[in-house]
Structures are given as C-alpha cells and as structure tokens.
C-alpha positions in Angstrom: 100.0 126.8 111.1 97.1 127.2 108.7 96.3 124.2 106.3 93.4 123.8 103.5 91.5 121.0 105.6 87.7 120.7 106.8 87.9 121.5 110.7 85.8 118.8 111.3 86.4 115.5 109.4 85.0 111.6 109.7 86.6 109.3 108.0 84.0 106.4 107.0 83.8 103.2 105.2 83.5 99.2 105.4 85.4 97.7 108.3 89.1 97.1 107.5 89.7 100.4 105.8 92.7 101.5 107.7 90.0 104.6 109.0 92.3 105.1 112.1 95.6 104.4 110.7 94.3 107.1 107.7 93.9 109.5 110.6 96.5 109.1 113.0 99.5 108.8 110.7 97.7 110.9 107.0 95.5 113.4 108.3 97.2 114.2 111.4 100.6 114.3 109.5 99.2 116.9 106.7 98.4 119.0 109.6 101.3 119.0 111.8 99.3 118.2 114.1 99.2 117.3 117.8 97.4 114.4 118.7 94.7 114.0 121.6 92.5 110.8 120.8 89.9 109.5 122.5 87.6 106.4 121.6 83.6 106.6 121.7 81.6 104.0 123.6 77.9 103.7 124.6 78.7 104.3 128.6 81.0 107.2 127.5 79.7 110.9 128.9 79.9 114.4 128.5 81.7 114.6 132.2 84.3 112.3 130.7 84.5 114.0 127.3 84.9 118.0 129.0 85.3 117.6 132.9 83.9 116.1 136.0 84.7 115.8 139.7 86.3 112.5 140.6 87.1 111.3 144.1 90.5 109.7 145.4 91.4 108.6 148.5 94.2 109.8 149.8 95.5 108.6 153.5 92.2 107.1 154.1 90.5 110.4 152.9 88.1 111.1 150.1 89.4 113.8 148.0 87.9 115.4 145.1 90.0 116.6 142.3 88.9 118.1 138.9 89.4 116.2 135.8 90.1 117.7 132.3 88.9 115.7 129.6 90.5 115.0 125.8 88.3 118.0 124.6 89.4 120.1 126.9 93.2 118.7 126.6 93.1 119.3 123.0 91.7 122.8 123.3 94.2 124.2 126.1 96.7 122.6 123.7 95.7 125.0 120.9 95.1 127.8 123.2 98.5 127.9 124.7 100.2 127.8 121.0 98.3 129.2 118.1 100.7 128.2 115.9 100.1 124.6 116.5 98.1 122.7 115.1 96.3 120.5 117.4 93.5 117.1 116.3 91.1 115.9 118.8 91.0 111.8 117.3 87.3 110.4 118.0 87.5 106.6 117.3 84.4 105.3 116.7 82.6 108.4 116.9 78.8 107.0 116.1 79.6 104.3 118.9 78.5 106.8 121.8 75.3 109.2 121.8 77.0 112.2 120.1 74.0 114.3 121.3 74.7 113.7 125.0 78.7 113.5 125.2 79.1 116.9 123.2 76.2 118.5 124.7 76.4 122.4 124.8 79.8 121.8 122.8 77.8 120.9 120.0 77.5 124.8 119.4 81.0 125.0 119.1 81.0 123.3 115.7 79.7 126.4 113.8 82.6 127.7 112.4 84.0 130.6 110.6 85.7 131.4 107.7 88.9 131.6 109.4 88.3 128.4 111.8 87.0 129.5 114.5 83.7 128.9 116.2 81.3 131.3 115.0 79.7 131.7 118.7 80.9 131.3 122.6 79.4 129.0 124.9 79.2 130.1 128.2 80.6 126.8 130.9 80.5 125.7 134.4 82.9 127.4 136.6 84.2 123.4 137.3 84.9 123.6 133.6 86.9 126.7 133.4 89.0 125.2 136.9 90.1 122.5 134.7 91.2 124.0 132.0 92.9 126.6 134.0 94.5 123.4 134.7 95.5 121.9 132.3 96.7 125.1 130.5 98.8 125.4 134.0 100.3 121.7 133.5 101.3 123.4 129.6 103.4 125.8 130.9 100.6 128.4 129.8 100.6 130.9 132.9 98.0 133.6 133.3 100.6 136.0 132.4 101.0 134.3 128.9 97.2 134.2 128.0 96.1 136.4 124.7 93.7 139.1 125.4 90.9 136.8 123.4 91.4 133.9 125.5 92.0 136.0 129.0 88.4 137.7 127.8 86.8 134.1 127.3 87.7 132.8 130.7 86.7 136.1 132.5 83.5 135.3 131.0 83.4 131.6 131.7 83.5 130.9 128.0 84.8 128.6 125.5 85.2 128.7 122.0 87.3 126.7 119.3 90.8 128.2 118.1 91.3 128.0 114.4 94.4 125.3 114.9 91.7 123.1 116.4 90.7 120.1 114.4 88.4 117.3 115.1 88.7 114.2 113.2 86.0 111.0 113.7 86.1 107.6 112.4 83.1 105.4 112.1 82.1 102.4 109.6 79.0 104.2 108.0 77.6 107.5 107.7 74.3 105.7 109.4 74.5 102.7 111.1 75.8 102.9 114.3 75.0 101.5 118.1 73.4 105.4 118.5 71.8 107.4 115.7 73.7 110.6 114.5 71.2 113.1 113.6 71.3 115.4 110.5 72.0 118.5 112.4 75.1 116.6 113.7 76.2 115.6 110.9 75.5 118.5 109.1 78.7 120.7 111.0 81.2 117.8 109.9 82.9 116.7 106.5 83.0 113.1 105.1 85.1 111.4 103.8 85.1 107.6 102.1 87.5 104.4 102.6 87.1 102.3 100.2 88.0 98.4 100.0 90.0 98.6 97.4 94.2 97.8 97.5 95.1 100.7 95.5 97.4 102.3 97.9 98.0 98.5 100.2 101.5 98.1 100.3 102.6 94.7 98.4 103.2 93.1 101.7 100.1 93.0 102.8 98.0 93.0 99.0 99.8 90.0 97.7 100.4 88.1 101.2 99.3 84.5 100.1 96.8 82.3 102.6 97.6 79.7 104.3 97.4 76.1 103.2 96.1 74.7 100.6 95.0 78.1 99.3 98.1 79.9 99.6 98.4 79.9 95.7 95.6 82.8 96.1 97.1 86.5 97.8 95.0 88.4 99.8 93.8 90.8 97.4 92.3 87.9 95.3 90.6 86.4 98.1 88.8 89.8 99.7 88.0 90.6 96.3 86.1 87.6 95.5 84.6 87.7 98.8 83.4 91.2 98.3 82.0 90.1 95.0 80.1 87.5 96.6 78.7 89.9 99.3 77.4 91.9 96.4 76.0 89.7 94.8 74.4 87.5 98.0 73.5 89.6 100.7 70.2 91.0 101.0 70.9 93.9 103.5 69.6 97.6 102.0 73.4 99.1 103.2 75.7 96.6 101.7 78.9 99.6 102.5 79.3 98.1 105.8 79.0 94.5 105.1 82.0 94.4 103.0 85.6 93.8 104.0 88.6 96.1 103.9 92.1 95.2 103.0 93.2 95.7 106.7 90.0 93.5 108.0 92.6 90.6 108.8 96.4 92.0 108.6 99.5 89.4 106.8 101.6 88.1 110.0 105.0 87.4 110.1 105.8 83.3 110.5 108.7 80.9 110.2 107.9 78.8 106.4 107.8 75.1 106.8 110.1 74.0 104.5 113.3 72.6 105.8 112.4 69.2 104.7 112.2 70.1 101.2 115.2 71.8 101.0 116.6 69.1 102.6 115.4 67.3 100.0 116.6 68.8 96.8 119.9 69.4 98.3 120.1 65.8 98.0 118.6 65.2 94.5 121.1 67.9 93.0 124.3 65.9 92.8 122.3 62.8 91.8 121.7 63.8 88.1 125.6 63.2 87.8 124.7 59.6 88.1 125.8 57.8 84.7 123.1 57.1 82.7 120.4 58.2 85.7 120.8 61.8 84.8 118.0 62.9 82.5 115.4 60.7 85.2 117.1 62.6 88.0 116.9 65.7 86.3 112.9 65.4 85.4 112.3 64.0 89.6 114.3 67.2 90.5 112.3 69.2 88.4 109.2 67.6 89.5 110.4 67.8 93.2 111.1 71.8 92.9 107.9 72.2 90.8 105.7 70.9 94.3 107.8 72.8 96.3 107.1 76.0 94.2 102.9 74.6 94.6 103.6 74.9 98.4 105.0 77.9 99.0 102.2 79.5 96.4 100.9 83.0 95.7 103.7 85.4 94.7 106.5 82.8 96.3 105.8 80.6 93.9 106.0 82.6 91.1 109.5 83.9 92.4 110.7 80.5 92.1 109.2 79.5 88.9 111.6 83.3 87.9 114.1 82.1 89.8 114.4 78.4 87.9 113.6 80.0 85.0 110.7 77.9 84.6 109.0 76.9 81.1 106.7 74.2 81.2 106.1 73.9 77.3 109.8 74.1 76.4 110.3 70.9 78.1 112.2 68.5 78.0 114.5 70.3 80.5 112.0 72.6 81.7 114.4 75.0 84.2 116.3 77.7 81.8 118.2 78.9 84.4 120.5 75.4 85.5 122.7 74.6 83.0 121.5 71.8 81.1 123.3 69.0 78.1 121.6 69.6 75.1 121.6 66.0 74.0 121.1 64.4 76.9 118.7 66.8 78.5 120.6 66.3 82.3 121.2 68.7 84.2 124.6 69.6 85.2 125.8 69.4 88.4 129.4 70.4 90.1 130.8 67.4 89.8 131.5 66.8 86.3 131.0 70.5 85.3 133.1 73.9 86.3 130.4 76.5 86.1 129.1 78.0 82.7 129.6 81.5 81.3 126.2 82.0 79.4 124.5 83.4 82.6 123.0 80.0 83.9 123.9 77.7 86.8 125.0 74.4 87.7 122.2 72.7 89.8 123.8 72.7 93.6 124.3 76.8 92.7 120.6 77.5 91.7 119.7 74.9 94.9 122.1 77.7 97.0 120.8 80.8 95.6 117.2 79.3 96.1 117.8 78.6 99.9 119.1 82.5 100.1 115.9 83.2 98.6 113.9 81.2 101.1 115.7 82.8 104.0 114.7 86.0 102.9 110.9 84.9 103.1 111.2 83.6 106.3 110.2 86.9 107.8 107.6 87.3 104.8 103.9 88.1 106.3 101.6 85.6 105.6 98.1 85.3 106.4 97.1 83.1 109.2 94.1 80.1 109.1 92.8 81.4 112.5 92.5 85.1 111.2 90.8 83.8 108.1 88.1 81.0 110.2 88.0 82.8 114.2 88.2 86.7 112.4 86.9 87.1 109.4 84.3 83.5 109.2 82.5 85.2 112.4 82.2 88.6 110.9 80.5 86.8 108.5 78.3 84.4 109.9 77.3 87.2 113.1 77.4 90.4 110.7 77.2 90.2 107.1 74.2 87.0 106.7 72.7 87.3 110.3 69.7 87.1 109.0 69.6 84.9 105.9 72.8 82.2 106.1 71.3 81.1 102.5 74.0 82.6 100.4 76.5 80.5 102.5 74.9 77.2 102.5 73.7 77.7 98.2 77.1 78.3 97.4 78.5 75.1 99.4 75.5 72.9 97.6 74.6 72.0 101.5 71.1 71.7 102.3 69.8 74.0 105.0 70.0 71.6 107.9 73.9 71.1 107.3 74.5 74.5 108.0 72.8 75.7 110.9 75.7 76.5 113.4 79.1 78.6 113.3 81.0 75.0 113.7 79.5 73.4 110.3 80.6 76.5 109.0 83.9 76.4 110.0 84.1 72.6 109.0 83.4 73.6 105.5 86.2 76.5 105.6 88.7 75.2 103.2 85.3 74.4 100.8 84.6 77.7 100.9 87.7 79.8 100.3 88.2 77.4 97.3 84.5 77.8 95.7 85.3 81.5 96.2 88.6 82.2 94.6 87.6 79.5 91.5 84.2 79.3 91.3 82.7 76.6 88.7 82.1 78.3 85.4 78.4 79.3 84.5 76.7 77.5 82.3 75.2 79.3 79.3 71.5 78.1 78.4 72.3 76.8 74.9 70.2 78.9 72.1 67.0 76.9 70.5 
C-alpha cells in the first residue's frame, strides 16, 4: 500500500511528548503498517541490529545458530508482501552510535522517488543465511521470491522495498548520549512534539494534583513550570529541559472521602430542626463548600454545578436544593414532598452528589510521588544540574538551605504553590 509519508521519520521533542505512543499507535496506524521495534542503547551493535552468530548449548554442546535482527525482521516482512506496509520503530534512536549499529546499511537510506533505496549494498553470506531465514519462518519460500528480490540474494545484496519505513524517536535533534552527524541526519525527516495539551485527552489535561494543590489540574501546573524553566534556566537548548504533558501520567485511585459524606448525610435532615434550620442550612453549606475545596480542580467545580453554587446570591447560597424564601432553610424530606421547579430537597442533592462521587472514584488523579520521586529529580539532576539558583531564588532560601535533593523535596509543597500563584510583581512606582 502506498502512503504520502517520509520513508524515514524521527519524531523529536522535550521528554513527555507522547514520541512513542505518536509512533506506535499515529504513524504506524496512517500506514497500515506492521510493526517491528527495537530500542537504541549505548552497548547496542550492528550484529544485533542485522545478524550475528550466537552460541547455545544444547545437550551439553555448543551450537551456533544465526540470528536475524529487527532490521532484517522488518525487511523480510516487506519483502515477502509488497503490499504491506511494514515500520522498523527505533526508540531512542540518538541513545546508541548510529554510525556503528547501521554501518554499511547506512547506504540504504538514499532513496528513490518511488521508495526505494537508490543503491544495493552487497552483505555477508551469514547475512543473507538469516534472512533466508527469516523469510522461511514467513512462509516466503524460494519458489515465492520476485525476480528483483531472487536477483538481490543471488548477488548477496540488500536493498530497501518501497513498503519499508523507518520511524526514530529521540528527545532533541542534538543532544544525545552519541552525536548524530549531519550526513545521518541528513537521509531522515523531522518532526516536532511539542508540550503543549492541545490534543491531551481531558483525563489526563485537567487531572487535579494531589493535596493541598489539587485545586490546580495538570495542565496549569506543567505550564507554569515550563514558564519557569524559560524564564530560569540558563542551558543554550532549553527544548529538552522542558516537560511534556505525558512526563508524569494521571493514575487511577480510590478518593478519600467517606467521612465527609458521612457527614453531610447527617447534617441534611438537621435543617428540619424548628427554629435551627437557617444555621443548619448555612453549616451544611459551609460543610459541602470544604468538601468541594478538597476534592479541587475540575471536581470541585462539578460540585459547585452540581449545588448550583452562588456565593454572592447568599443568603441560601445552593440554587439547586429547594430552599424557603423567608426563612432561608433549606428543605429537607421530612416536612417537604419534592418540588416541581427543577430543584431538590437536600437528602436528594446529598444522593445525586454521592452518585457523582462514585463515578470519580475511578477518576485519574495525579500522584505526590510522581510529582516529588519523578518529576522533582528530573529537575534537580537534569534541568538545573548546574546552577540550582532558580530553585532556591524562587523559595527565598539562602544557598546553604538548599544544597541537597532532600531539602528540595522538603520544600515540595512550597514550591508547587509559589509556582501555580506566584506573588504579584511589583511595579517600580513612576517619579
């Protein structure tokens, strides 16, 4: 199947970008594509990446067998079905010396206008063994080969099908564990990740932090720590100091909150109290209001919706219980059948709110100990390795307070707060 796409494609961009996921479930989709991935690593070789000889033992003898690797894999793939298209996933692509794993497949890279590699490469007969096998394990016999691809292995020669695709990921276009040269990266397309939420689902974007700062999503927290990296950090290639939506991912966890259910299920049927109604009313409104503060983020606001809550049309401040108009209680089931005008008596809205609250319970959240062991490290070890200033100025800590990992976990709550509400600037006032 032929498809408008670069034949070779790396995905780059600031850690957290979804770079993987993009190619594994976007890029590979588009395609129709089959998948053969394979992840980059400074010990990785050219003997792993194509072939090699490995030995087994076998009833206490040493047998050596040939070994196909992904490259290989991927391309007997395509040969045997040239109508499928087929993606050879390098993860981490600029982790391992791309000079030395690709070796005389580097040549391979120059491609046609139809997608194929503009010149042969003539291989090893171990090489050619191996693929003989693996196109064998496909199904492919010799009697099935094309004419092309019987002439190339006569000829102990490889070259890349047009239904072959090679996709990379990596963090940067430069800084890497090896250095990708310009001829390298000359035979491949890039393509940028942002860290933006455009296209975050809202389960992840607006996933509120834990406690206290769970009235702050996700989105509002990476932002503002992005901003801060901008602004702060003094390295020349800020792209890969800052933080993608995915850098820490939204968990699923039970919500602690039986206790204040608990709770206003019991306050409900006490505004019915003669003459203790309206003060019940304001503690239960005061009671659901904290719980509202707890929860936080987009929860919160869901309640407030729920309650139809209106803080400057007080005195009964929840639009959506039924409420006397004199007296300003609110009414409860025990003196009142319920109303026709859309609202509810309080134990119903205290019912419909615990459904609500059971639907949550399986809402992600994000987790203290992604935000402090995850994301704290990659800043203290990546992003201000060099100069922990920024950290310590924006915590008004002198230097010596803030020499270790642990002081800067200690101030972690500190932090996250200055971040998402930083004090005001002040303006210089004019002469």
């Amino acid at each position: 199947m032929t498809v408008a796409a670069p034949h070779q494609l790396i995905l780059f961009g600031p850690p957290g970008t979804s770079k993987s996921y993009t190619a594994k479930h976007v890029k590979v989709k588009e395609l129709g594509a089959q998948l053969v991935p394979v992840a980059f690593h400074p010990e990785f070789t050219y003997g792993e990446f194509v072939a090699r000889l490995l030995p087994l033992s076998v009833d206490g003898k040493v047998q050596y067998n040939v070994h196909a690797g992904p490259f290989l894999r991927a391309l007997a793939l395509a040969y045997a079905d040239a109508k499928r298209n087929v993606v050879l996933l390098i993860d981490e692509i600029n982790r391992g010396n791309c000079a030395e794993i690709f070796g005389d497949t580097f040549q391979l890279l120059d491609r046609d206008d139809d997608g194929g590699s503009s010149y042969e490469i003539v291989v090893s007969e171990l090489t050619i063994f191996a693929l003989r096998q693996e196109l064998a394990a496909l199904g492919h016999d010799q009697d099935q080969w094309s004419e092309s691809l019987e002439r190339l292995i006569a000829a102990r020669q490889l070259k890349l099908p047009h239904n072959l695709y090679l996709i990379g990921t990596m963090n940067t276009s430069d800084e890497s564990i090896y250095f990708m040269d310009s001829a390298f990266k000359r035979r491949w397309n890039f393509e940028f990740l942002s860290c933006g939420f455009d296209n975050v689902p809202a389960e992840q974007r607006n996933a509120p932090l834990f406690e206290p700062h769970n009235k702050y999503t996700l989105k509002q927290f990476v932002d503002a720590l992005n901003t801060f990296i901008v602004e702060s950090c003094s390295a020349p290639k800020l792209d890969d100091k800052l933080i993608g939506p995915w850098f820490i991912k939204a968990q699923k966890a039970p919500l602690d909150c039986n206790a204040d259910l608990v709770q206003l299920n019991g306050m409900a049927p006490q505004v019915a109290i003669y003459y203790d109604g309206a003060t019940n009313s304001r503690k239960f409104e005061q009671a659901l209001l904290a719980f509202a503060a707890k929860m936080g983020g987009a929860m919160q606001h869901e309640i407030h919706k729920l309650a139809g809550y209106q803080p400057n049309q007080g005195p009964s401040l929840l639009k959506n219980i039924a409420a006397d108009p004199g007296s300003h209680y609110y009414k409860s089931r025990k003196k009142f059948d319920p109303p026709s005008d859309g609202t509810m008596l309080i134990e119903d809205f205290v019912k419909k709110l615990e459904s609500y609250i059971a639907e949550q319970q399986v809402a992600p959240r994000i987790a203290k100990g992604d935000v402090v062991g995850k994301l704290f490290l990659y800043l203290w070890d990546n992003v201000f390795d060099r100069d922990k200033s920024p950290i310590y100025n924006r915590l008004k800590l002198p230097r010596n307070e803030m020499r270790t990992f642990g002081q800067f976990v200690a101030h972690a709550d500190d932090f996250i707060a200055l971040l998402c509400n930083p004090p005001p600037v002040k303006v210089a006032a004019k002469d």
